[in-house]
C-alpha positions as CSV (number, residue, x, y, z in Angstrom):
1,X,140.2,54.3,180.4
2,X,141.5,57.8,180.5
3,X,144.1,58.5,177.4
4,X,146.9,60.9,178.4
5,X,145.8,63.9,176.7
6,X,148.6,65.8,173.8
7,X,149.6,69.1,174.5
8,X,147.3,71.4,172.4
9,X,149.5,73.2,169.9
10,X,148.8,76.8,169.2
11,X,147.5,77.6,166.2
12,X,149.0,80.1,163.9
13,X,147.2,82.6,162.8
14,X,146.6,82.5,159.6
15,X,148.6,84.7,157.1
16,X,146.9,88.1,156.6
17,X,144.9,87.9,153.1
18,X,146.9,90.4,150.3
19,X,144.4,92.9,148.7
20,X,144.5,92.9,145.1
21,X,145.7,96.2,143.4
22,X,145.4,97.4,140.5
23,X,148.2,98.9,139.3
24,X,148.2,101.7,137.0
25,X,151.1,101.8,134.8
26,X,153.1,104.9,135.2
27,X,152.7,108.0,133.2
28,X,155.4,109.0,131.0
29,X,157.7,111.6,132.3
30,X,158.6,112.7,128.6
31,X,155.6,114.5,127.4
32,X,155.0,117.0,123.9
33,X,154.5,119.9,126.3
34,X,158.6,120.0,126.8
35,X,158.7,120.6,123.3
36,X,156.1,122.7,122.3
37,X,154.7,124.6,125.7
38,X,152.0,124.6,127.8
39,X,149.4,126.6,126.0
40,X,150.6,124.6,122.5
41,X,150.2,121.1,124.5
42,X,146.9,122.4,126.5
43,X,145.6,123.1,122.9
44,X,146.2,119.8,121.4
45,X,145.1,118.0,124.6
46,X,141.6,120.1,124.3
47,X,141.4,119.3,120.2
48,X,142.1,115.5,121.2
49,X,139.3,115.4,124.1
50,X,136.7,116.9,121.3
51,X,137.8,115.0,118.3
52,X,138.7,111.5,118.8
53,X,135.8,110.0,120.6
54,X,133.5,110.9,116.9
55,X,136.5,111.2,115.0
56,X,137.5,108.9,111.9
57,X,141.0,107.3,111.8
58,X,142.1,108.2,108.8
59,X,141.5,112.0,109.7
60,X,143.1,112.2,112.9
61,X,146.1,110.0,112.4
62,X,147.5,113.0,109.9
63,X,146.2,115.3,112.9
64,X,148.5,113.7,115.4
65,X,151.4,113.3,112.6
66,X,150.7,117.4,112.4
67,X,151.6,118.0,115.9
68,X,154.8,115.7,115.7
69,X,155.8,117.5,112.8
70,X,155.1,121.2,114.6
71,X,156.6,120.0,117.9
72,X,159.8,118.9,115.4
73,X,159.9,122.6,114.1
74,X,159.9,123.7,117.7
75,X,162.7,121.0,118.8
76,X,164.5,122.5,116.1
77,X,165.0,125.8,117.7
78,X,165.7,124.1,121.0
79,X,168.6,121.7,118.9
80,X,171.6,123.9,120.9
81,X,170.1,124.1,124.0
82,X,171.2,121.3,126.7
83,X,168.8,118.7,126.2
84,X,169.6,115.5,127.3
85,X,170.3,112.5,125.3
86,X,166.4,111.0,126.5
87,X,164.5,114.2,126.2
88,X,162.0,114.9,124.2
89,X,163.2,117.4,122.2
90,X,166.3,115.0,121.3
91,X,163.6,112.2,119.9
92,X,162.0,114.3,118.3
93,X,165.4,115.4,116.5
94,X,166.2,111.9,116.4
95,X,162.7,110.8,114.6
96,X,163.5,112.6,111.5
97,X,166.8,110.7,110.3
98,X,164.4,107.4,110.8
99,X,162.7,105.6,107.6
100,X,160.2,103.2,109.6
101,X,157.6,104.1,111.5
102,X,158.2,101.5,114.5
103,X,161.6,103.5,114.6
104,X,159.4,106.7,115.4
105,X,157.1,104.4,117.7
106,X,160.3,103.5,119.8
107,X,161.1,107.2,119.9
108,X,157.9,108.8,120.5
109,X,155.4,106.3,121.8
110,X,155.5,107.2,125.5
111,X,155.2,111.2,124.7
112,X,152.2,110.5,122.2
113,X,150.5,108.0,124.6
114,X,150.9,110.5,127.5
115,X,149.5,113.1,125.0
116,X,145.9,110.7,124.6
117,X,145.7,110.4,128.4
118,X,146.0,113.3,129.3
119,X,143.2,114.3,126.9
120,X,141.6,111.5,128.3
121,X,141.1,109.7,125.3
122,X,142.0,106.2,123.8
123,X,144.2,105.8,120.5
124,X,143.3,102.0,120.5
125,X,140.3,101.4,118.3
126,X,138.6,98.2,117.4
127,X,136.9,97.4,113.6
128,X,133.3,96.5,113.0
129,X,135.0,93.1,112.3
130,X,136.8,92.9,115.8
131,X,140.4,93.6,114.5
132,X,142.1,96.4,116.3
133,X,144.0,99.1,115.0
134,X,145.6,102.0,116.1
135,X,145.2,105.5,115.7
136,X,148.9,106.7,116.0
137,X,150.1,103.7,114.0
138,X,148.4,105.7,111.3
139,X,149.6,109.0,112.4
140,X,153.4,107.9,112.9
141,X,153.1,106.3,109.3
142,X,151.7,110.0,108.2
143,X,154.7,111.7,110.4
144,X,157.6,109.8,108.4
145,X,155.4,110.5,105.0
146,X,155.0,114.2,106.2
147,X,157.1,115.2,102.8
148,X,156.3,112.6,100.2
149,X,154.6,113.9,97.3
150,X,153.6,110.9,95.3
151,X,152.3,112.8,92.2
152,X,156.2,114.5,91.5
């Protein structure tokens, strides 16, 4: 016996599949070479490349606090010039009324971690025992230290 027959239904076609992406997170606007120039900043991105692949933390960290501390010098000669309240030069004014160094993290950080990629270079390290560490923890730790003279 012949059964009545449904209507076919048209099938949706099925939902186009979403690539995954890999998103890079964005670059800092703020860099070090605001403050110091583009031959300065060129320098210390070329140093960086060359040093920190070999180097030993507890030599570059006072490396890195050395260009903070030059980059400060420069800021200071740019302190009456129209810099914005989130410039560069105005953290780097800002970072030397500070007495911890996640207070110069929160006002550096992006300019010093733009500084390591563009030298194409990692500040992240990880011990023989698996624990990592950081290369401009150190550094801002040296930059807040910069004046300390322990032995006076």
């Amino acid at each position: 016996m012949p059964t009545k027959s449904s209507p076919k239904r048209k099938s949706k076609p099925a939902p186009p599949k979403t690539k995954t992406v890999t998103v890079k997170p964005k670059k800092s606007a703020r860099s070090l070479e605001a403050a110091v120039g583009p031959e300065v900043y060129s320098a210390w991105v070329s140093m960086l490349g060359a040093l920190v692949p070999g180097g030993r933390t507890h030599r570059l960290g006072p490396l890195v606090a050395a260009m903070l501390q030059y980059a400060y010098s420069v800021a200071e000669d740019k302190r009456d010039e129209d810099t914005g309240e989130n410039s560069i030069v105005q953290s780097l004014l800002d970072s030397t009324e500070v007495f911890e160094a996640s207070e110069v993290k929160a006002l550096l950080h992006d300019a010093v971690t733009r500084l390591f990629e563009d030298a194409g270079v990692e500040y992240g390290r990880i011990s023989a025992r698996g624990d990592s560490y950081s290369i401009v923890d150190g550094a801002y730790e040296e930059y807040i230290h910069w004046f300390d003279m322990p032995w006076e």
